[in-house]
DODREN-398872 format. One record per residue (C-alpha): residue in one letter; x, y, z. Coordinates in Angstrom, 3 decimals, padded with zeros to 6 digits. Layout:
! DODREN-398872
<r A <X Y Z>>;
...
//
This chain:
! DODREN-398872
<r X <000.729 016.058 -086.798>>;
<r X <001.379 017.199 -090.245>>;
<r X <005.206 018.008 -089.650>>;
<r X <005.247 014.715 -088.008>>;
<r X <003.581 013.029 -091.499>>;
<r X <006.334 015.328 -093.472>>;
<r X <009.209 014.132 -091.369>>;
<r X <008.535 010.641 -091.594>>;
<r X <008.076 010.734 -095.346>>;
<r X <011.333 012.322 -095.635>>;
<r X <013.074 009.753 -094.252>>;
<r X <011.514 007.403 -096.015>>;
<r X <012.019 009.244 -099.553>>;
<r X <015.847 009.463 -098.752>>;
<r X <015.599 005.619 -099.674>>;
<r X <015.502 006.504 -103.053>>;
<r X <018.369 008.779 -102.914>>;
<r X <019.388 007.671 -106.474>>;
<r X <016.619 008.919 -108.511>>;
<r X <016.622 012.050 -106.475>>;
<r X <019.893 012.585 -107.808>>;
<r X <018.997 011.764 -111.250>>;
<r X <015.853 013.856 -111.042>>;
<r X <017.702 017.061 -109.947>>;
<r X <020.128 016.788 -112.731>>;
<r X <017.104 016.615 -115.220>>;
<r X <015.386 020.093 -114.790>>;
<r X <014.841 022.758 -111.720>>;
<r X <011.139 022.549 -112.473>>;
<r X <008.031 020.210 -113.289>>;
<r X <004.501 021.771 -113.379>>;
<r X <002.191 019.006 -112.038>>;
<r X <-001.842 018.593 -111.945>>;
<r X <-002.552 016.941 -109.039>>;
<r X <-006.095 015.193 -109.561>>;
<r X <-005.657 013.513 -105.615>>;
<r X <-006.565 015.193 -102.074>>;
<r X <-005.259 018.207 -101.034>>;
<r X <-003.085 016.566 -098.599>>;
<r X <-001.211 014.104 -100.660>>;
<r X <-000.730 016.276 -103.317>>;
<r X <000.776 018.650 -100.836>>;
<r X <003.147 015.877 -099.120>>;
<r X <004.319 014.810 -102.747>>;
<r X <005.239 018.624 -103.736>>;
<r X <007.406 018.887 -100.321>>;
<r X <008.949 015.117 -100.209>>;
<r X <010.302 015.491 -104.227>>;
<r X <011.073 019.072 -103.381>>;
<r X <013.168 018.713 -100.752>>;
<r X <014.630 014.917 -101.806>>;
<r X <016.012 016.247 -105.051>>;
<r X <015.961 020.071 -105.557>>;
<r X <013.466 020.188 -108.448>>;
<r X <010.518 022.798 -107.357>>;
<r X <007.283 021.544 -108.566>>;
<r X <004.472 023.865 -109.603>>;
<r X <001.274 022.086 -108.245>>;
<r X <-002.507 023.128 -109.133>>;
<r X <-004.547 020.884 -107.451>>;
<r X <-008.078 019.797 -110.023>>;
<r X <-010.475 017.018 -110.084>>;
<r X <-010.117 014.718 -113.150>>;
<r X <-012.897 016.050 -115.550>>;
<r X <-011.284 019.483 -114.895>>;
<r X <-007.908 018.639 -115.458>>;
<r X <-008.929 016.747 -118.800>>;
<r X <-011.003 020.202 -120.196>>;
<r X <-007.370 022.347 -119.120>>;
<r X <-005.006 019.614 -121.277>>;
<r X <-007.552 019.832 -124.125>>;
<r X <-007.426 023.669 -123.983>>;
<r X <-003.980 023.894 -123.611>>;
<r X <-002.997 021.342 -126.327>>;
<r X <-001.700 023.771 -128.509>>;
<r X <000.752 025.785 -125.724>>;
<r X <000.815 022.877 -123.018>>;
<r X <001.137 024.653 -119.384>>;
<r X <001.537 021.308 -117.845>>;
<r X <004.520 018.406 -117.656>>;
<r X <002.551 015.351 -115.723>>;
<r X <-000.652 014.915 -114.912>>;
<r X <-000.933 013.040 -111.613>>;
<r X <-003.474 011.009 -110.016>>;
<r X <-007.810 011.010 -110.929>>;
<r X <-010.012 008.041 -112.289>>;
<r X <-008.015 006.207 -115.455>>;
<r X <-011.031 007.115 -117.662>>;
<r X <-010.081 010.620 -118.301>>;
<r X <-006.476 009.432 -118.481>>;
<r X <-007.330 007.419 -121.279>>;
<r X <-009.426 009.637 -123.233>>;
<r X <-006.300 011.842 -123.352>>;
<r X <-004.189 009.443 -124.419>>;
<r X <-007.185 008.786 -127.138>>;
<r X <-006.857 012.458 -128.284>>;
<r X <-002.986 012.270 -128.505>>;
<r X <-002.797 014.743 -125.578>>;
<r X <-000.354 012.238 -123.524>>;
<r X <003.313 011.030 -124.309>>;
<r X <004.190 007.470 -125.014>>;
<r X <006.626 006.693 -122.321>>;
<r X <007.613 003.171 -120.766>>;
<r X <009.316 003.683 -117.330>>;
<r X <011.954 001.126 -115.856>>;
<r X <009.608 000.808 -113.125>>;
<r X <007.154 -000.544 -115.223>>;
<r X <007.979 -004.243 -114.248>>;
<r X <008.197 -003.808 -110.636>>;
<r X <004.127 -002.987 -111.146>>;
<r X <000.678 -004.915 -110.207>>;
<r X <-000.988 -006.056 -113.506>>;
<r X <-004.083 -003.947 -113.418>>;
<r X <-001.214 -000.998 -113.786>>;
<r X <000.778 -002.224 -116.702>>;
<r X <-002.607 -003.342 -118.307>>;
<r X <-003.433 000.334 -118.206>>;
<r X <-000.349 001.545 -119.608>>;
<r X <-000.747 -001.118 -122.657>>;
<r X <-004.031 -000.145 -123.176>>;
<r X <-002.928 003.658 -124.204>>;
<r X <-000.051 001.962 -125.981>>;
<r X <002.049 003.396 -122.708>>;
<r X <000.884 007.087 -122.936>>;
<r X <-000.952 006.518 -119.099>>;
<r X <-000.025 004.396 -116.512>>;
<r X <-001.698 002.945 -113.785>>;
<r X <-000.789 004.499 -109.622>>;
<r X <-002.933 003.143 -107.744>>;
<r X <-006.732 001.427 -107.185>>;
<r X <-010.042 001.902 -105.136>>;
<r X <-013.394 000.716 -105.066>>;
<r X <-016.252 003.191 -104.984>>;
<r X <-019.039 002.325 -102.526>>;
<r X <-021.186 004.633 -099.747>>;
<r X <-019.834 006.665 -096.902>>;
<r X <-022.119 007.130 -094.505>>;
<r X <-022.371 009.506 -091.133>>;
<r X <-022.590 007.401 -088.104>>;
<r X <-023.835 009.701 -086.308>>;
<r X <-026.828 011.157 -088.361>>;
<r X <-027.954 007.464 -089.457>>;
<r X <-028.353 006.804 -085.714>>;
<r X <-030.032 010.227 -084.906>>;
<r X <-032.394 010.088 -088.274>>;
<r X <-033.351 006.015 -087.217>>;
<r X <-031.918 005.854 -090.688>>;
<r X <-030.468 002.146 -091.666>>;
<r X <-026.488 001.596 -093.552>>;
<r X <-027.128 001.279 -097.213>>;
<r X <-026.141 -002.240 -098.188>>;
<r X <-027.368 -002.477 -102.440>>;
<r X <-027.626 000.273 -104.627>>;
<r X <-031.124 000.258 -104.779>>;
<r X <-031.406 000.924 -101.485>>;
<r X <-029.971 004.408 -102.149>>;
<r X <-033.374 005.322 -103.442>>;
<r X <-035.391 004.182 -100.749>>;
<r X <-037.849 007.388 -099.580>>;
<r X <-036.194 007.638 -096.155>>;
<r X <-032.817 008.406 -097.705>>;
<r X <-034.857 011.751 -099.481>>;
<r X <-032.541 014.725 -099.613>>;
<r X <-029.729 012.790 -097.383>>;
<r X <-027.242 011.541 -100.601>>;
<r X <-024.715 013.795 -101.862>>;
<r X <-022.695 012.708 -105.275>>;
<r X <-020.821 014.268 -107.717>>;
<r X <-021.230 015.964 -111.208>>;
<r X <-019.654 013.692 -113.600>>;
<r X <-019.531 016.721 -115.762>>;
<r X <-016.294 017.676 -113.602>>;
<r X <-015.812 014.295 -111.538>>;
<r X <-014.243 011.220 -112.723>>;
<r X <-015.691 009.312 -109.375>>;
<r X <-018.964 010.451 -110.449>>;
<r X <-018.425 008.878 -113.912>>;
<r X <-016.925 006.221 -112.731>>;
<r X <-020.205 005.455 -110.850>>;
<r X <-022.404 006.091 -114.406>>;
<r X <-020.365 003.225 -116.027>>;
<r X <-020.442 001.311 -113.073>>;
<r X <-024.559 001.155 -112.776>>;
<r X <-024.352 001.054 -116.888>>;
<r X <-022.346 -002.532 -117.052>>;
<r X <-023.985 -003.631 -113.901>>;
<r X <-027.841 -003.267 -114.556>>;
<r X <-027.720 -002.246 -118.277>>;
<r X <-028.056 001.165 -119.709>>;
<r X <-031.783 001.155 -119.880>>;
<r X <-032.584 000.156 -116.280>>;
<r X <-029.168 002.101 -115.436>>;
<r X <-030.587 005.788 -116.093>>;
<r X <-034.126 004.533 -114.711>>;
<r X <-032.213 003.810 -111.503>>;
<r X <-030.388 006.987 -111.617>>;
<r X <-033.713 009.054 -112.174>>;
<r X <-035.150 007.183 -109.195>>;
<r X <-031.774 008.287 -107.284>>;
<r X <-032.244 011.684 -108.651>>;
<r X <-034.998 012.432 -106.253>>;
<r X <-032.910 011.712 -102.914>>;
<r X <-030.245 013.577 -103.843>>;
<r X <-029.553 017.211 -101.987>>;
<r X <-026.086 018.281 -103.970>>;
<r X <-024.227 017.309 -106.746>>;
<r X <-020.403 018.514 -106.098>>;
<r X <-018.071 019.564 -108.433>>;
<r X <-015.193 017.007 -106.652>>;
<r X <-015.330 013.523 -106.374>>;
<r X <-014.053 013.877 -102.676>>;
<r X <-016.735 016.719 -101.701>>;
<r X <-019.615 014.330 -100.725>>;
<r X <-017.246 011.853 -098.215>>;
<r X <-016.331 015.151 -096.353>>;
<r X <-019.731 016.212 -096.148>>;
<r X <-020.867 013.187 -094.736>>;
<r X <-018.079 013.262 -092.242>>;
<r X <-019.011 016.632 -091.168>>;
<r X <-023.001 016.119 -090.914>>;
<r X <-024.056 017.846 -093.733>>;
<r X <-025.379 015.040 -095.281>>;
<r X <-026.205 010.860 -094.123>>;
<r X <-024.446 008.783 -097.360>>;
<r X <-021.923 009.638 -100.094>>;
<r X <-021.608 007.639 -103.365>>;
<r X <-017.812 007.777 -103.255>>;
<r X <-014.776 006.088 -102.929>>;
<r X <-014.316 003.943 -099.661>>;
<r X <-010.795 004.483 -099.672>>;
<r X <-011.568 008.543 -098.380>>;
<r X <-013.195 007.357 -095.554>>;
<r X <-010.247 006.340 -093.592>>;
<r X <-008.510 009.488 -093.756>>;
<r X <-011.566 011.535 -092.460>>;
<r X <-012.611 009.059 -089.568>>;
<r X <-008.768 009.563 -088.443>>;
<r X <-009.820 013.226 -087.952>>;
<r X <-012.082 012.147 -085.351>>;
<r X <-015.210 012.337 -087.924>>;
<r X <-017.994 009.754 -087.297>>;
<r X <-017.813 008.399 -090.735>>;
<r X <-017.435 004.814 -092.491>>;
<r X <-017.504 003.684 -095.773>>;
<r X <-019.242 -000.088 -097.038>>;
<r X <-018.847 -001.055 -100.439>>;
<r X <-022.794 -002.256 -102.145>>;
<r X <-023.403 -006.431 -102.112>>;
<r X <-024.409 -006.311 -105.325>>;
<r X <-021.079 -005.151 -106.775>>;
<r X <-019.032 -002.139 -108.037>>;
<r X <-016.738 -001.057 -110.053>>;
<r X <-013.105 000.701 -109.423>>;
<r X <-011.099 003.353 -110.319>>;
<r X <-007.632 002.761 -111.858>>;
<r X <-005.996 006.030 -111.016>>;
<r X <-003.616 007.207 -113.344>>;
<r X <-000.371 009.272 -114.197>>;
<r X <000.856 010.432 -117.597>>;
<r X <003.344 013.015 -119.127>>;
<r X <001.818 015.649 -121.473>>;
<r X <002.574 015.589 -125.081>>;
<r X <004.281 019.070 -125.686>>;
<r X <005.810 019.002 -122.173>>;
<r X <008.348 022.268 -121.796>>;
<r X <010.344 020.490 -119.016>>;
<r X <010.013 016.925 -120.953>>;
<r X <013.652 015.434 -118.619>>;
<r X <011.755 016.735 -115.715>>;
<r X <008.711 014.967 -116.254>>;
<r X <009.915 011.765 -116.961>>;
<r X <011.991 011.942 -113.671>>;
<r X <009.248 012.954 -111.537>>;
<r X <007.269 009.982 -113.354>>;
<r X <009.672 006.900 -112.408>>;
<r X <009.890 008.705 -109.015>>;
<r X <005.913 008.536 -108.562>>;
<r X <005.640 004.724 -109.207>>;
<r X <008.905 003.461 -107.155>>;
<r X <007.620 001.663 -104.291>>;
<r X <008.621 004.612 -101.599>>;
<r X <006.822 007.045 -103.399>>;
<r X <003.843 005.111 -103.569>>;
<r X <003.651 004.805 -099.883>>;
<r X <003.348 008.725 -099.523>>;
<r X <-000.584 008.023 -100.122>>;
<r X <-000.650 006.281 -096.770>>;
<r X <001.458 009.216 -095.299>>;
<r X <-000.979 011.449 -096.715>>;
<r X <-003.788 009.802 -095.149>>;
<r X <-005.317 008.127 -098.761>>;
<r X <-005.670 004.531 -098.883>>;
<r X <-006.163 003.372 -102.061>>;
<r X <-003.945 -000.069 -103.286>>;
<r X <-000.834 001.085 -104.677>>;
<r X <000.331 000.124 -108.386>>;
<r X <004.139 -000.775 -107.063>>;
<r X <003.962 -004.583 -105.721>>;
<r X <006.955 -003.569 -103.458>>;
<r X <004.904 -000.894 -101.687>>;
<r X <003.747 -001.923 -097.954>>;
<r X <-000.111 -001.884 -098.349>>;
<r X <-001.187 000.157 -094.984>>;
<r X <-004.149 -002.166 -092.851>>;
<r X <-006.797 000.620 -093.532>>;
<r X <-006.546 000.049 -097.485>>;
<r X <-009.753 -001.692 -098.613>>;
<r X <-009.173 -005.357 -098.706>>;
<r X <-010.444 -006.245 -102.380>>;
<r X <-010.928 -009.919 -101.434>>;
<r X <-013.798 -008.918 -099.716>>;
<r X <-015.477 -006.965 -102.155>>;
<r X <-018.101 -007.927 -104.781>>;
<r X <-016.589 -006.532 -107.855>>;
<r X <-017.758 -005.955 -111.696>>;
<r X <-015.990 -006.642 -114.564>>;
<r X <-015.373 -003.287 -115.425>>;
<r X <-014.314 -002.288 -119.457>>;
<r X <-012.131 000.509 -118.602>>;
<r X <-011.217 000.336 -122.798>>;
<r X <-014.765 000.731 -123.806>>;
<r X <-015.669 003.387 -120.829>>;
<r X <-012.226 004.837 -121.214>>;
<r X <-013.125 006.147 -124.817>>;
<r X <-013.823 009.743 -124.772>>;
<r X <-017.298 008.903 -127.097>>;
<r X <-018.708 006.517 -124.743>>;
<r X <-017.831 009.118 -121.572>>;
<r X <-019.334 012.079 -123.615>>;
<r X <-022.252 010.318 -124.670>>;
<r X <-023.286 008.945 -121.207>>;
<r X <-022.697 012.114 -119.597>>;
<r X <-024.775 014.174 -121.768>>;
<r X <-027.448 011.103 -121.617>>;
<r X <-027.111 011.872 -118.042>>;
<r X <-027.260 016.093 -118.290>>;
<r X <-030.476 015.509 -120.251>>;
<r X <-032.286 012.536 -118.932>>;
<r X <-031.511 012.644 -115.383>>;
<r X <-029.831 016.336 -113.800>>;
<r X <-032.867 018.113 -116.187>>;
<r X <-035.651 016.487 -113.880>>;
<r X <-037.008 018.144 -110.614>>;
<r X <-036.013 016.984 -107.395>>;
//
């Protein structure tokens, strides 16, 4: 299955045969965090690889992670792009001056809630793609455990749900964050971390990934997942008895992200690999890959299983305000203290 996933991407990357050549006269290498699943990160080192010669050094960390390595690095960057994870972290490094300005010649070709991203961080982050976050849940243990689909949020802290919810640290997880702000513009801040103590006490594990409690619940170790819905897909394809609903009383969404580091050693490189990521064959890898979030390139063919975002119930998120490495500090340490401190 995988070579057959490989093989068809390859024939569709040879589409762009252009910037492949332009991208292998640039540089022989690009070192690349990858802050997506293992398995698109994985399909995007081999397609670019083997469509234009240029090797690419991939480590593969969750957003908050990746953020904490560009901050330590600033001084001796190790990295050329940063690829893929929530836009918040994104923008708090283009806050600190850790990112490059750069405006791609893709840039027009993209949806709006991309370029508003990239104007946002005056063009130092762009916008790759979009997914709502919502509950997966394990078919198979609701029905065994008599247990009901979560449909609001506040039905996530119901008693029968006790020890059965896995989410992750927003410490290290820009889903998890993503679902702080979320709860914070929805309900208020107050009532916010009230909810979230009241949550507190069903949860079992808080993971270090975003993506750790959706494969958990597909492989029965635990009943829901806050997460995004757009994981669910991929693991129900495995054969996994797992589905993903999005909460009736509204959520927010990520706005993953891409940017070039400031201090880049391969800076031609980068910049190749970047207009590469957001042409519209690129972007279709993440269906490949088995991800189905919306892709950023309006000439990208949107696979059925992507969540259809006319049916969802969505906040108006402030990814400015919640983007702002203050307001993500303070409301994760509000959470560290007033919420992960208490018993469970």
């Amino acid at each position: 299955m995988k070579k057959q996933i490989i093989a068809a991407s390859l024939t569709l990357a040879f589409g762009f045969a252009h910037t492949a050549a332009s991208a292998q006269s640039a540089g022989s290498t690009v070192n690349v965090i990858c802050s997506v699943q293992a398995e698109w990160c994985n399909l995007i080192s081999t397609v670019y690889a083997k469509t234009t010669g240029v090797k690419i050094n991939m480590s593969l960390k969750g957003s908050g992670e990746a953020l904490a390595q560009i901050i330590a690095e600033r001084e001796n960057p190790k990295t050329d792009v940063w690829f893929g994870g929530t836009g918040d972290p994104h923008l708090q490094a283009a806050e600190q001056n850790l990112t490059l300005e750069y405006q791609s010649t893709v840039m027009p070709q993209l949806q709006g809630w991309a370029q508003q991203q990239a104007q946002q961080s005056k063009f130092k982050t762009v916008g790759i793609y979009s997914g709502p976050l919502g509950f997966g849940y394990n078919t198979e243990i609701l029905k065994k455990k008599n247990m009901p689909v979560p449909q609001t949020w506040e039905d996530l802290t119901k008693p029968i749900y006790k020890g059965e919810i896995q989410v992750a640290n927003p410490a290290s997880s820009g889903t998890a964050y993503t679902m702080i702000a979320t709860l914070v513009q929805l309900m208020g801040e107050d009532k916010a971390f009230e909810y979230m103590k009241r949550l507190h006490k069903n949860i079992s594990q808080y993971t270090r990934s975003g993506t750790g409690p959706i494969k958990a619940a597909a492989r029965g170790e635990t009943a829901v997942s806050i997460s995004f819905i757009h994981d669910a897909p991929g693991e129900a394809m495995q054969g996994f008895p797992v589905l993903a609903i999005t909460p009736k009383d509204g959520t927010g969404a990520e706005i993953g992200s891409m940017s070039i580091i400031k201090g880049a050693k391969n800076l031609d490189a980068a910049k190749k690999f970047y207009d590469w990521a957001l042409s519209a064959s690129a972007q279709e890898l993440g269906a490949a890959a088995k991800q189905f979030q919306v892709p950023a390139n309006k000439g990208s063919k949107v696979d059925s299983r992507v969540p259809d975002f006319k049916k969802i119930k969505f906040i108006n998120y402030d990814y400015a305000k919640y983007g702002a490495s203050t307001e993500r500090r303070r409301l994760i340490a509000k959470w560290e203290k007033e919420v992960n401190s208490l018993p469970r």
